[in-house]
GURODREN-740377 format. One line per field, with one value per residue: residue number from 1; residue in one letter; y, x, z of N, C-alpha, C in turn. Coordinates in pm, 1 decimal, decimal comma, always signed. Atoms other than C-alpha are relative to their C-alpha. Example, Ala and Ser with C-alpha at 12.3 -4.5 7.8 and 13.67 -1.06 7.14 Angstrom:
BEGIN
k [1_2]
r [A_S]
nY [-119,0_-119,0]
nX [+89,0_-82,0]
nZ [+0,0_-6,0]
caY [-450,0_-106,0]
caX [+1230,0_+1367,0]
caZ [+780,0_+714,0]
cY [+120,0_+109,0]
cX [+90,0_-77,0]
cZ [+0,0_+73,0]
END
This chain:
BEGIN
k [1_2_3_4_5_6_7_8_9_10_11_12_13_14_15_16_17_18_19_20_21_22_23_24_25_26_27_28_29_30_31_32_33_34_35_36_37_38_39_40_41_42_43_44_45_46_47_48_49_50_51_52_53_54_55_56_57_58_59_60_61_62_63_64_65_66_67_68_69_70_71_72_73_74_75_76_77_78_79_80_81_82_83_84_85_86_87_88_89_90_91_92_93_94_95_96_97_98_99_100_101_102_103_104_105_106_107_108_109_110_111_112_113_114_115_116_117_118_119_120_121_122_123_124_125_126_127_128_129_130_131_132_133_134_135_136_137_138_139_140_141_142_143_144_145_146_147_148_149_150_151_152_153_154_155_156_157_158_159_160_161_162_163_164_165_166_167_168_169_170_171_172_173_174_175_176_177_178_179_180_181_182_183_184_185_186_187_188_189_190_191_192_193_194_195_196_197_198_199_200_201_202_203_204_205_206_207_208_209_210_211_212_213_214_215_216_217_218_219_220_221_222_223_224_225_226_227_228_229_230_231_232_233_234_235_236_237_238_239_240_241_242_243_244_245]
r [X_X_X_X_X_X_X_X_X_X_X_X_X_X_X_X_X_X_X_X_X_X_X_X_X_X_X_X_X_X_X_X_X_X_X_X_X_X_X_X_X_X_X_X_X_X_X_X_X_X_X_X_X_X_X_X_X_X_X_X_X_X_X_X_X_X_X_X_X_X_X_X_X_X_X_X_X_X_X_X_X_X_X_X_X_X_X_X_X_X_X_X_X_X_X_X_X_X_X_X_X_X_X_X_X_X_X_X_X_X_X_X_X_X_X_X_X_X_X_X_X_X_X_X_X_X_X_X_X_X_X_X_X_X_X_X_X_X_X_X_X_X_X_X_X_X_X_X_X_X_X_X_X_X_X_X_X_X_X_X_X_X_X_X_X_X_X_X_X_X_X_X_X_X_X_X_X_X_X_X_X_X_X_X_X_X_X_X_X_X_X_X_X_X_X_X_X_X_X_X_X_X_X_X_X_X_X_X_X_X_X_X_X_X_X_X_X_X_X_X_X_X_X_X_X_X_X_X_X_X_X_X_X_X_X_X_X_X_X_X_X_X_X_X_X]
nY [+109,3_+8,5_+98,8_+141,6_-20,8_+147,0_+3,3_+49,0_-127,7_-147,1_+31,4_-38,5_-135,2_-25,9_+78,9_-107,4_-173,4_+24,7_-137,2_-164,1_-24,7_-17,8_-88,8_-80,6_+15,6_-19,4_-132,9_+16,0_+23,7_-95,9_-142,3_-48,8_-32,7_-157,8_-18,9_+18,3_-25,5_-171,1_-104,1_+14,2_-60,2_+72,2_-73,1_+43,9_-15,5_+11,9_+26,5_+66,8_+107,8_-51,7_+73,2_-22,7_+81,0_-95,3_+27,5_-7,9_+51,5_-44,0_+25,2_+131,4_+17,6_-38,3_+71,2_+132,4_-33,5_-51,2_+109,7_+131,0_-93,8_+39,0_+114,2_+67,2_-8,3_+154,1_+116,9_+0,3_-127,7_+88,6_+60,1_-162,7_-47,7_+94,1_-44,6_-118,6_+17,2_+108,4_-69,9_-104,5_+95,0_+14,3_-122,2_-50,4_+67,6_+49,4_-72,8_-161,9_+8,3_-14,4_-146,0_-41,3_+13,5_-33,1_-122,7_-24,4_-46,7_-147,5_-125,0_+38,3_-110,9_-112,1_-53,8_-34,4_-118,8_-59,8_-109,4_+12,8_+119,2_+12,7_-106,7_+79,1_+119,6_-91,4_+70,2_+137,3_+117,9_+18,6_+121,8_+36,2_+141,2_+81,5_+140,9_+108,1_+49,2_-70,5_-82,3_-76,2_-97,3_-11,6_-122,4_+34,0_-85,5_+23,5_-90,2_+39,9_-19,8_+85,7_-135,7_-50,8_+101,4_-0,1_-111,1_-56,6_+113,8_-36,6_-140,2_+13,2_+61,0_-87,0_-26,4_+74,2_-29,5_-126,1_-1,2_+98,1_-82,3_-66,2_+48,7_+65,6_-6,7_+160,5_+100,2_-49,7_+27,0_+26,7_+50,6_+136,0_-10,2_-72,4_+63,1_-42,4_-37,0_+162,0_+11,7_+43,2_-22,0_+107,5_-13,0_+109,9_+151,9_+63,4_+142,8_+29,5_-59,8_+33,9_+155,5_-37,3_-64,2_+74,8_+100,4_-84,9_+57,3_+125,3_+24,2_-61,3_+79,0_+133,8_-83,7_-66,3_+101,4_+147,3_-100,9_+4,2_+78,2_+17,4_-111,7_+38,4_-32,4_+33,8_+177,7_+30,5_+119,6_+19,8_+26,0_-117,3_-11,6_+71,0_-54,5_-55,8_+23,3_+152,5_+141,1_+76,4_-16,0_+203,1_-2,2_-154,9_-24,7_-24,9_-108,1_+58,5_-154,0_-58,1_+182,7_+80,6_-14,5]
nX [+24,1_-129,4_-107,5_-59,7_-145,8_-97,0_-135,1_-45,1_-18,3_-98,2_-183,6_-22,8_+14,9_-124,4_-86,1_-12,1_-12,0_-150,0_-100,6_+56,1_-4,6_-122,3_-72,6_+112,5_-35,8_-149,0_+55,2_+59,3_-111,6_-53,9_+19,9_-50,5_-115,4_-29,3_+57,6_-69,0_-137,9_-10,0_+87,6_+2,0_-124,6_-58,8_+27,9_-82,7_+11,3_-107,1_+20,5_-150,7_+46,7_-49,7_+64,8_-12,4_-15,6_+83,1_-104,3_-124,2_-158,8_-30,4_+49,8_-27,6_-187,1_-13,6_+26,7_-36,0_-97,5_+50,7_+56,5_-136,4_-106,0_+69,2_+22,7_-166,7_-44,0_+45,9_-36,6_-96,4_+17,0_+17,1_+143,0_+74,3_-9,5_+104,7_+67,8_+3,2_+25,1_+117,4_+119,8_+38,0_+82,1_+141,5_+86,7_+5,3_+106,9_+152,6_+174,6_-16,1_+90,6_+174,6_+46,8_+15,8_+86,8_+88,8_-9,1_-12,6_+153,3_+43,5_-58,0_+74,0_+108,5_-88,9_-77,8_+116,7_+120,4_-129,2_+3,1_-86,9_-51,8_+99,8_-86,9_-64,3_+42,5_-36,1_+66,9_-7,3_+95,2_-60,8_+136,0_-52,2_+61,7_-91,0_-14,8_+92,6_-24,5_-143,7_+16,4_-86,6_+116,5_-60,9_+66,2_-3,6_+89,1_+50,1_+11,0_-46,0_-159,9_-17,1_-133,7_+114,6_+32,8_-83,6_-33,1_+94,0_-43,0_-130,6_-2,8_+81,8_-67,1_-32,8_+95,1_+108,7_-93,1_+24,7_+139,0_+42,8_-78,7_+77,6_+98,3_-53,1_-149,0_-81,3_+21,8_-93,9_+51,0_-127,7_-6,4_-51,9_-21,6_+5,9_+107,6_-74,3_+116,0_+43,4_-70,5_+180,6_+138,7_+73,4_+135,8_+95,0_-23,5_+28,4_+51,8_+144,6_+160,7_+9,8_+71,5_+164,2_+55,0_+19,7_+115,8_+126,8_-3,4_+28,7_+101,9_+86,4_-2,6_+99,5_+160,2_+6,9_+22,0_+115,2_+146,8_+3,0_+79,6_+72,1_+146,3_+12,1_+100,0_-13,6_-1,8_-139,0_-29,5_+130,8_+62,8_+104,8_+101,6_+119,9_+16,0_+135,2_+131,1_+47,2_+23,8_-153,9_-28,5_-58,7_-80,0_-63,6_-104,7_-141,0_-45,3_-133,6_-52,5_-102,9_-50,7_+60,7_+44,6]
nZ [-93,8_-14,8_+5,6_-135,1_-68,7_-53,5_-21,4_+109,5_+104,8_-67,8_+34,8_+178,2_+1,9_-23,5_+191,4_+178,7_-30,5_-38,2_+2,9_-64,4_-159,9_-24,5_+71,9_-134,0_-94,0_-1,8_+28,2_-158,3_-100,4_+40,7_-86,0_-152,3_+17,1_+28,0_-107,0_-158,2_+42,4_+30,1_-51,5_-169,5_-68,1_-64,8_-134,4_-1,5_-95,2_-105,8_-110,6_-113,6_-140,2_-125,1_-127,5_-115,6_-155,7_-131,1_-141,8_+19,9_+32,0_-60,3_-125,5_-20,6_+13,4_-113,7_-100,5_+24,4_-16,7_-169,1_-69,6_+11,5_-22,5_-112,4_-34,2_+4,9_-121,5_-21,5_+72,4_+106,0_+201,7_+91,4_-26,2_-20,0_+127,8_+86,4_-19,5_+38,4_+150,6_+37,7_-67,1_+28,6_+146,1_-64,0_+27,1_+111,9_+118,7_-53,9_-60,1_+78,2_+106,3_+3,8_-12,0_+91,3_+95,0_-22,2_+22,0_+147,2_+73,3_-48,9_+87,3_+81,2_+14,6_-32,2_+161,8_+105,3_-14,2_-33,8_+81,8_+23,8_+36,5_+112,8_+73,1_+44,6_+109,8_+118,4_+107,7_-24,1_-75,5_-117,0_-137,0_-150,3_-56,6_-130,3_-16,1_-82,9_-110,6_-13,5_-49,9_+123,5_+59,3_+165,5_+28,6_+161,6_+109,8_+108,7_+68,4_+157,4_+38,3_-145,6_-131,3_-114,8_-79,9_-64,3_-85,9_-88,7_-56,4_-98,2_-77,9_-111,3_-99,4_-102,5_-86,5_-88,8_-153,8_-81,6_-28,3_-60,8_-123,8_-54,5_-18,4_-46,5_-95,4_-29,5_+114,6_+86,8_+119,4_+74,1_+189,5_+53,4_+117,3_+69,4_+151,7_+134,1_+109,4_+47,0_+144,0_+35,0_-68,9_-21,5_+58,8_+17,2_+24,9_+133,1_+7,2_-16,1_+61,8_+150,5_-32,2_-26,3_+128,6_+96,5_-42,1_-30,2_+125,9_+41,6_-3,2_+73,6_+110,3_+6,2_-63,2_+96,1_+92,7_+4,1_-21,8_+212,4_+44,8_-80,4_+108,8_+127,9_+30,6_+170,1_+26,8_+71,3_+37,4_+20,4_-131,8_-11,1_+41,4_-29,3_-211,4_+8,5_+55,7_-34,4_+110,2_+73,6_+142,2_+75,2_+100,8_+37,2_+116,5_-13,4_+88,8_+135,5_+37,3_-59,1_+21,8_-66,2_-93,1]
caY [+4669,9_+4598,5_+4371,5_+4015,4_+4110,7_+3759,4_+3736,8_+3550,8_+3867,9_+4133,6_+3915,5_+3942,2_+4325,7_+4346,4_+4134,3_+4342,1_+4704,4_+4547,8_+4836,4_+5117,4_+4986,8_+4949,7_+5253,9_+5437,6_+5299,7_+5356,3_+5710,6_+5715,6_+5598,6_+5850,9_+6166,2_+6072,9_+6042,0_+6390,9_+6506,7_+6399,6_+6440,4_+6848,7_+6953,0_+6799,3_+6980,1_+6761,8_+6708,3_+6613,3_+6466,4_+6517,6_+6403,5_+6422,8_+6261,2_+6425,7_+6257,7_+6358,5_+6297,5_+6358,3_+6321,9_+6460,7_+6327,2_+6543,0_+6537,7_+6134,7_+6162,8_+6352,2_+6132,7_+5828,1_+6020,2_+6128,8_+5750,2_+5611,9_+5859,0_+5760,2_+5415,6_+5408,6_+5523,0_+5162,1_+4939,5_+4850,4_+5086,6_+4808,7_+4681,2_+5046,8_+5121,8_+4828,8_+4881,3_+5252,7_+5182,1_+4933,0_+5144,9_+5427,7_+5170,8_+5102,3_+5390,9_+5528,4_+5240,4_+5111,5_+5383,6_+5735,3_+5527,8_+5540,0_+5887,2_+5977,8_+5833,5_+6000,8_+6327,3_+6274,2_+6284,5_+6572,0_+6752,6_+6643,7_+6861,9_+7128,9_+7171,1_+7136,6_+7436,0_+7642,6_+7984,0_+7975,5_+7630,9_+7687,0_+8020,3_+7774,0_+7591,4_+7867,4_+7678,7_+7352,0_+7037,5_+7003,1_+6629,7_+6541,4_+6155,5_+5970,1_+5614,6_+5367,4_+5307,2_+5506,6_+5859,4_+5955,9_+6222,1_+6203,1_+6562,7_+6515,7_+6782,6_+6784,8_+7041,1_+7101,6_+7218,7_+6924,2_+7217,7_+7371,5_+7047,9_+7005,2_+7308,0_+7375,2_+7025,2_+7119,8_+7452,3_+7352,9_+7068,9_+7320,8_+7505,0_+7248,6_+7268,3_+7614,3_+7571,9_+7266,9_+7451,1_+7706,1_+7520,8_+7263,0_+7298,8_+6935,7_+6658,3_+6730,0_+6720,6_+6597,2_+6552,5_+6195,3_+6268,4_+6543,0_+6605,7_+6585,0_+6678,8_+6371,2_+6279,7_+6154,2_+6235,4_+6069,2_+6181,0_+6187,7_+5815,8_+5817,9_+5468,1_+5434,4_+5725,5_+5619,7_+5221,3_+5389,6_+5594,7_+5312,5_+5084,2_+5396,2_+5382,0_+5043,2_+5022,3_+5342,5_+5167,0_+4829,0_+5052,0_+5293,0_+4961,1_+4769,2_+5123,4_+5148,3_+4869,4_+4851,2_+5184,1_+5018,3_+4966,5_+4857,9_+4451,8_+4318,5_+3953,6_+3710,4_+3644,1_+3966,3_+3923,5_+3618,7_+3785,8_+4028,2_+3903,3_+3505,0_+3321,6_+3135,5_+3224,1_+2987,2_+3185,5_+3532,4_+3699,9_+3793,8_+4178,6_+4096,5_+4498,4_+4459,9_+4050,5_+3924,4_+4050,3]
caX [-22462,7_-22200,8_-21934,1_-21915,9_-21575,2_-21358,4_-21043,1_-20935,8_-21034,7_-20872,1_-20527,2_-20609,3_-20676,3_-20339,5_-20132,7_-20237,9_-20192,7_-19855,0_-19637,5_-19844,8_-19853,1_-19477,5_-19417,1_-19688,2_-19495,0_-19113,7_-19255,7_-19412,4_-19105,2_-18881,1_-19048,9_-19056,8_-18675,7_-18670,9_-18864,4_-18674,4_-18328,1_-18432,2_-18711,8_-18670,1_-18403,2_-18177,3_-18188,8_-17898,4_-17852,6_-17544,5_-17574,2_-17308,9_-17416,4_-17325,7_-17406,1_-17500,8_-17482,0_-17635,8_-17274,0_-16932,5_-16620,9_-16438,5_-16656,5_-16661,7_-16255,7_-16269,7_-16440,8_-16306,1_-15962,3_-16120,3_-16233,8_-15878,6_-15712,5_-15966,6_-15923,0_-15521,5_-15537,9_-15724,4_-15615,1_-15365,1_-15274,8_-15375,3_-15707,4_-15855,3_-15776,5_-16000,4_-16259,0_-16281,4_-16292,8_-16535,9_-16780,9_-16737,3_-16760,6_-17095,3_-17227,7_-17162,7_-17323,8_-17618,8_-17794,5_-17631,8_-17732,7_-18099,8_-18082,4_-17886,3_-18101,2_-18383,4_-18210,2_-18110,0_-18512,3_-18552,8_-18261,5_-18410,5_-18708,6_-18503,7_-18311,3_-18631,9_-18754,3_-18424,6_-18435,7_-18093,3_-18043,3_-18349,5_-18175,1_-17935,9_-18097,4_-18068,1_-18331,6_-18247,7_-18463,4_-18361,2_-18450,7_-18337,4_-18361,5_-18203,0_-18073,6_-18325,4_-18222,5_-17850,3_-17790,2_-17683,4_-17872,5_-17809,6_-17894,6_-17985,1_-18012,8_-18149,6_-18105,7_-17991,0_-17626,8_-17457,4_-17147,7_-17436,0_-17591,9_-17274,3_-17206,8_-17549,6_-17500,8_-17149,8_-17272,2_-17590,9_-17403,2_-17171,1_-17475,7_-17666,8_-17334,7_-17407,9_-17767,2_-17755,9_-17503,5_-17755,3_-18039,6_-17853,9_-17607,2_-17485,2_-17412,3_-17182,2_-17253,6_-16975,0_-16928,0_-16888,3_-16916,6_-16861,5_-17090,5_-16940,2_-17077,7_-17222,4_-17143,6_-17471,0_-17824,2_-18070,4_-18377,3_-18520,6_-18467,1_-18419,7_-18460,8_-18729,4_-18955,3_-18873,5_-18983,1_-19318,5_-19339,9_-19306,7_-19547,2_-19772,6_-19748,6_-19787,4_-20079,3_-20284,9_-20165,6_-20354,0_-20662,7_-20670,0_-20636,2_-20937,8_-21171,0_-21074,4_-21210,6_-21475,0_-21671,6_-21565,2_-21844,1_-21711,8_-21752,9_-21399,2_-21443,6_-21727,5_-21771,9_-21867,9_-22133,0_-22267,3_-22272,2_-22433,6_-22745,8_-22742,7_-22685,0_-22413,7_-22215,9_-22194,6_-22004,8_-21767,7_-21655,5_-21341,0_-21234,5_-20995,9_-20922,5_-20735,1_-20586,1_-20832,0_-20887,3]
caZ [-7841,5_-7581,9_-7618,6_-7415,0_-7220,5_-7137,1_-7011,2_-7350,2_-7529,4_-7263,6_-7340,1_-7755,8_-7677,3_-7512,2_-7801,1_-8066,2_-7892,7_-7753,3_-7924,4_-7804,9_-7438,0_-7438,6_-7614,8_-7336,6_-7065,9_-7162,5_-7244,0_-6844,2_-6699,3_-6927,4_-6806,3_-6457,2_-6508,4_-6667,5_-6403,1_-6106,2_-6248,3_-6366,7_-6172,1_-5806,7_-5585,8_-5447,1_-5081,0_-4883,2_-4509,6_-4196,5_-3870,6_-3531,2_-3186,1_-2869,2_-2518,3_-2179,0_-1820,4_-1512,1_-1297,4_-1347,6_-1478,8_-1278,3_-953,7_-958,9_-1003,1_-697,7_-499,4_-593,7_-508,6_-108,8_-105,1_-147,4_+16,5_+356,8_+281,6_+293,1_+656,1_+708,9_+469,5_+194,7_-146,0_-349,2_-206,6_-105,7_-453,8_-625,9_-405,8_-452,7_-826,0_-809,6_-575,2_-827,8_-1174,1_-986,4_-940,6_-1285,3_-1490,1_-1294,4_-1153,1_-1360,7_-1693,4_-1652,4_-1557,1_-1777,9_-2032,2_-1895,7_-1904,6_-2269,1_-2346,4_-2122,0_-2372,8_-2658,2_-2583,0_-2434,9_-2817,8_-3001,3_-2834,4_-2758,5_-2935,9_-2954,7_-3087,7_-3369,5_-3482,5_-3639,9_-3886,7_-4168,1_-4392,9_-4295,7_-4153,5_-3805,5_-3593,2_-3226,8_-3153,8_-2858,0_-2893,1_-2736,3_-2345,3_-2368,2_-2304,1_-2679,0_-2875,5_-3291,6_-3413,8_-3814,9_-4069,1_-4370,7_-4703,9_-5026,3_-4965,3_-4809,6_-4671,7_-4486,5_-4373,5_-4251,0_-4075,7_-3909,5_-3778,0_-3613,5_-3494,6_-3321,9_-3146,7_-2987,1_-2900,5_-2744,5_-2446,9_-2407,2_-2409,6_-2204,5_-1893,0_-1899,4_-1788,8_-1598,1_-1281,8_-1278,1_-1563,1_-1870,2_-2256,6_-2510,0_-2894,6_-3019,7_-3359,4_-3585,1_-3914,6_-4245,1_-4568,3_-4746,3_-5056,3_-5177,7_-5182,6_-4998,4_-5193,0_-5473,8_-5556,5_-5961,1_-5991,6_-5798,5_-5909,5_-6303,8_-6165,9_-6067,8_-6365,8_-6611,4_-6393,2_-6384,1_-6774,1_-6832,2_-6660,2_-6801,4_-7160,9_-7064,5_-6907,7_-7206,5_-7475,2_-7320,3_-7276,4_-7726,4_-7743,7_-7525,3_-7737,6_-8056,7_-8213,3_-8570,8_-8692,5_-8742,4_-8765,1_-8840,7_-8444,4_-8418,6_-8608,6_-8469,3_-8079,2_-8263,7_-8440,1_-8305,1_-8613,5_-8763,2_-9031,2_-9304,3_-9541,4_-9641,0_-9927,8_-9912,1_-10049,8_-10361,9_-10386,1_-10062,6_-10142,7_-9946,6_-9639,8]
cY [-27,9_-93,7_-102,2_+14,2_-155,6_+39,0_-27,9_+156,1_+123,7_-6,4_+37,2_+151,7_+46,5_-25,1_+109,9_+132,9_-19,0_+146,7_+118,9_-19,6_-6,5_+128,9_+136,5_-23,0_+31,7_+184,8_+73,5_+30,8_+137,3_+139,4_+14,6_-3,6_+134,9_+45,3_+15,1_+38,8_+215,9_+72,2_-32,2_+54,5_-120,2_-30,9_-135,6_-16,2_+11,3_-0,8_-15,7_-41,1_+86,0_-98,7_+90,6_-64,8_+50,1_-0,5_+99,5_-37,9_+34,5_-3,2_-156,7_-56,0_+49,7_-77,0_-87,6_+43,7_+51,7_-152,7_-40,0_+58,2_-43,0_-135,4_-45,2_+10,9_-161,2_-126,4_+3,8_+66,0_-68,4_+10,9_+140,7_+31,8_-27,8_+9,2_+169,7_+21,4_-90,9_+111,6_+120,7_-64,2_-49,6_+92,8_+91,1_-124,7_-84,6_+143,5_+123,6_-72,2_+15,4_+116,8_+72,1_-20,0_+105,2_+146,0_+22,3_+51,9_+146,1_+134,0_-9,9_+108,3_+162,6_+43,2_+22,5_+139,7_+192,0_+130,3_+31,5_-115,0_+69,4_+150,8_-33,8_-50,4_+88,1_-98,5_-109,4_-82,1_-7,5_-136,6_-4,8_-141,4_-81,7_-104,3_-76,8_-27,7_+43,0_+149,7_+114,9_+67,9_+12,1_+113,0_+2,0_+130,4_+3,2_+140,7_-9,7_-7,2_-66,0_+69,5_+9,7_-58,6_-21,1_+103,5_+34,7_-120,8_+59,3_+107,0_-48,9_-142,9_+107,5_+87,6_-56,5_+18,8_+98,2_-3,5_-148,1_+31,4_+92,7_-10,4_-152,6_+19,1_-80,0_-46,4_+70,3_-57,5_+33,2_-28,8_-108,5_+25,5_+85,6_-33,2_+40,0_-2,3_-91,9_+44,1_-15,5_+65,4_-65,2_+0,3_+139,2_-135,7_-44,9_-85,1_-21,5_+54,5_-69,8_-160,1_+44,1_+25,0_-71,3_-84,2_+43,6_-49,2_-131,0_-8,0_+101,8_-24,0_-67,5_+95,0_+41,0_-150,7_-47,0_+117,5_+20,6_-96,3_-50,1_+111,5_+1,6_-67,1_-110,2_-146,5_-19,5_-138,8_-105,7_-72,5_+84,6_+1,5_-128,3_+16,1_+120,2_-4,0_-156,0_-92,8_-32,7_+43,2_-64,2_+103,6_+155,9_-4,7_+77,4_+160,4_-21,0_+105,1_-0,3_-159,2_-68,1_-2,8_+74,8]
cX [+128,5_+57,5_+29,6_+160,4_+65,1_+155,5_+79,1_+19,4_+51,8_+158,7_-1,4_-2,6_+171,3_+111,4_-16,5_-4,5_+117,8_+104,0_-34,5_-6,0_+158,8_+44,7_-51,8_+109,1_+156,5_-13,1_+16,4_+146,3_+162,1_+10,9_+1,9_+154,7_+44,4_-24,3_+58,2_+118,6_+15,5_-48,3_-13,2_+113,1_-0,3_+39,3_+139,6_+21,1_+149,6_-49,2_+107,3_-144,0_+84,6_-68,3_-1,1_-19,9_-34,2_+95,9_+100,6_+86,1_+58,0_-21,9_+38,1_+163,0_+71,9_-21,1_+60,5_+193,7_+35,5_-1,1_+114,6_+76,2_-6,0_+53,5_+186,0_+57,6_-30,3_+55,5_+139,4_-41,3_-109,6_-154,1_-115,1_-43,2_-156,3_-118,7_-65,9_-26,7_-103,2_-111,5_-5,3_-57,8_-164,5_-67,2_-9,1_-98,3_-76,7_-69,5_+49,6_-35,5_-92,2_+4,9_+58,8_-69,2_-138,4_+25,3_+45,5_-160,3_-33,7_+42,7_-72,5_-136,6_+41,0_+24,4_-98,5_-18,1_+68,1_+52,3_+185,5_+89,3_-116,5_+30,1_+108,7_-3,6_+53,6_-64,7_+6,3_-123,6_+70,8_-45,1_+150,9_-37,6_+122,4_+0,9_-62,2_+80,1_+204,8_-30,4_+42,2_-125,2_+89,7_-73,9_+31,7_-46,8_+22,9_-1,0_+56,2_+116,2_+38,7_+96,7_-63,0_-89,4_+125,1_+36,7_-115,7_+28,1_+77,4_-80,3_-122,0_+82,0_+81,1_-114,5_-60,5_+68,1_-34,4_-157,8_-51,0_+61,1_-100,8_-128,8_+26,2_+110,6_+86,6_-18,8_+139,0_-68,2_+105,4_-86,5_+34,2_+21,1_-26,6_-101,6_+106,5_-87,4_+35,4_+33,9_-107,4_-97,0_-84,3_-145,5_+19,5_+107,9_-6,2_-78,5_-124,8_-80,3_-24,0_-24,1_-173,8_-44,4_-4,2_-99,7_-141,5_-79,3_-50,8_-137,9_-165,3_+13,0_-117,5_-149,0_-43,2_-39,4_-138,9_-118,2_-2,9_-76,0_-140,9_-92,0_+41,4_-93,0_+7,3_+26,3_+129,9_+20,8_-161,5_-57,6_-89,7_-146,2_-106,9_-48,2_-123,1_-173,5_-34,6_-4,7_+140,2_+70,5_+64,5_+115,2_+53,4_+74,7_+118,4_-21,8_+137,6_+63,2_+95,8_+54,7_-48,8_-18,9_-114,1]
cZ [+77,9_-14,6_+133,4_-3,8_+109,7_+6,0_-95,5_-78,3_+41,3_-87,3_-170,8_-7,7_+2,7_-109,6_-71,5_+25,8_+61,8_-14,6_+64,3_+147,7_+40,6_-19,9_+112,0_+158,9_+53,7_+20,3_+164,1_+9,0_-61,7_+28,3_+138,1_+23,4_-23,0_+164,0_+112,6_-26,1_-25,2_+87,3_+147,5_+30,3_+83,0_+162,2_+61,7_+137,5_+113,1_+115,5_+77,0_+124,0_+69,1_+118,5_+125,3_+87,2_+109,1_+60,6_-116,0_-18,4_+116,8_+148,7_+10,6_+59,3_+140,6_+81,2_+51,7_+11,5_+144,7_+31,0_+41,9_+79,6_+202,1_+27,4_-1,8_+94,6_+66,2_-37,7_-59,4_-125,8_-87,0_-26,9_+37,1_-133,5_-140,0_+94,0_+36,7_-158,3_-65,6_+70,4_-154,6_-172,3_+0,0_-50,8_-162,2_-126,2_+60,8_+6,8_-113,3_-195,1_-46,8_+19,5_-77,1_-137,5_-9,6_-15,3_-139,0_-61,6_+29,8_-134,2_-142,9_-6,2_+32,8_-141,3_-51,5_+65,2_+31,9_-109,4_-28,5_-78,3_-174,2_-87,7_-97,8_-120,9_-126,5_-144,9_+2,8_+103,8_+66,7_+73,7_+123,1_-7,0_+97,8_-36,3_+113,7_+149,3_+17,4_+29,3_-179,0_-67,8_-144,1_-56,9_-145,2_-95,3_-164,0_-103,7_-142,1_-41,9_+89,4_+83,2_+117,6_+83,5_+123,8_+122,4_+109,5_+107,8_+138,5_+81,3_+135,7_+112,5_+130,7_+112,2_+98,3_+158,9_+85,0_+49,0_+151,2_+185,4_+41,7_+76,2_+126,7_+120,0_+10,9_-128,7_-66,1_-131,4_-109,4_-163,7_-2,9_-135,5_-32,9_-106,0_-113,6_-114,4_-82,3_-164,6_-113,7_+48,5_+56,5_-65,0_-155,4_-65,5_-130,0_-40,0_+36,0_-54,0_-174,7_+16,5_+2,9_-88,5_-108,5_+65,8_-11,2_-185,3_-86,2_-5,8_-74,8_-139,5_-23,7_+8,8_-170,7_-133,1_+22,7_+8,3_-127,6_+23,6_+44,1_-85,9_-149,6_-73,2_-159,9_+42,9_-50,7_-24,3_-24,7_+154,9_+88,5_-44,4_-5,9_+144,4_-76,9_+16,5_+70,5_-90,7_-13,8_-127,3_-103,8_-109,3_-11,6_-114,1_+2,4_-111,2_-64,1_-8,7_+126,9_+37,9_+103,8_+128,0_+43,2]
END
């Protein structure tokens, strides 16, 4: 017959299988420790940043060296000077920002696809991502040997110059940051997986405890045996062979 299941009697289930759901759950969380610590390969990330530009250093330096040069037949050293440096501070961060932003996305797809850049990787996870509304491109890779994280890093950066001249007549494309090989892993996450694996634990414990008892079958107290049949029980004899229980 089945068993009237109450919340009262889930929690008395739990209580008295206490050791075995702790002992289920330390267990859990123990092997996913093994687990991650022996049998996951360690994965390890380096990232540099390079930037580009739709203008010239060089060209600009020129100009802004014709402007002053025009404007000293007219004016004074001084004042030629500051407005020659202002026209060209202009033009470089209003309008060549946005485009170069816009030509950062362009490269961005350029590298992804760049048989010369993707020759590189040498087993490694490769990403491209541009900084939101700037012109900077952070090139991230991902593997097991952080040296070689390191190094593919460096190398495809250089590449991207060559790859980016070839495809390009105008602009320029610089290193900001080198990659260095990390010290740390970023995955897997000990801690965390052996948090999961004892929660996992815990809970197939509780499950497991309340499905025992649930196709238990056997009378263990005299409540049992008034859910059973419907009567009351006025009285029990006690077993003396085992002091009374």
């Amino acid at each position: 017959m089945p068993k009237n299941i109450t919340i009262q009697r889930i929690l008395g289930v739990l209580l008295h299988r206490i050791r075995f759901i702790v002992i289920v759950a330390l267990a859990a969380g123990l092997l996913t420790f093994l687990y991650t610590t022996f049998f996951i390969t360690p994965q390890y990330s380096s990232s540099t940043m390079i930037f580009v530009q739709n203008y010239n250093k060089k060209a600009e330096s020129s100009d802004s060296s014709a402007n002053k040069t025009d404007a000293d037949s007219s004016k004074s050293s001084n004042s030629s000077s500051n407005e020659s440096n202002n026209e060209v501070a202009q033009k470089i961060f209003n309008s060549d920002i946005s485009g170069s932003s816009t030509l950062a996305k362009i490269c961005v797809t350029l590298f992804q696809n760049s048989d010369k850049i993707t020759t590189l990787y040498n087993g490694c996870s490769v990403s491209f991502a541009t900084v939101d509304g700037t012109f900077y491109i952070t090139v991230s890779v991902t593997g097991s040997d952080p040296e070689k994280c390191a190094n593919v890093a460096n190398s495809i950066a250089d590449m991207c110059n060559e790859v980016f001249h070839d495809n390009f007549m105008y602009g320029q494309l610089g290193i900001i940051r080198t990659a260095k090989a990390p010290s740390a892993q970023i995955s897997p996450d000990k801690l965390k997986n052996t948090l999961i694996g004892f929660a996992v634990g815990l809970v197939a414990a509780c499950l497991i405890s309340i499905l025992l008892e649930l196709i238990d079958t056997t009378i263990k107290s005299d409540e049992d045996l008034s859910e059973i049949y419907k009567i009351p029980v006025f009285a029990e004899i006690p077993d003396f062979n085992t002091g009374g229980k």
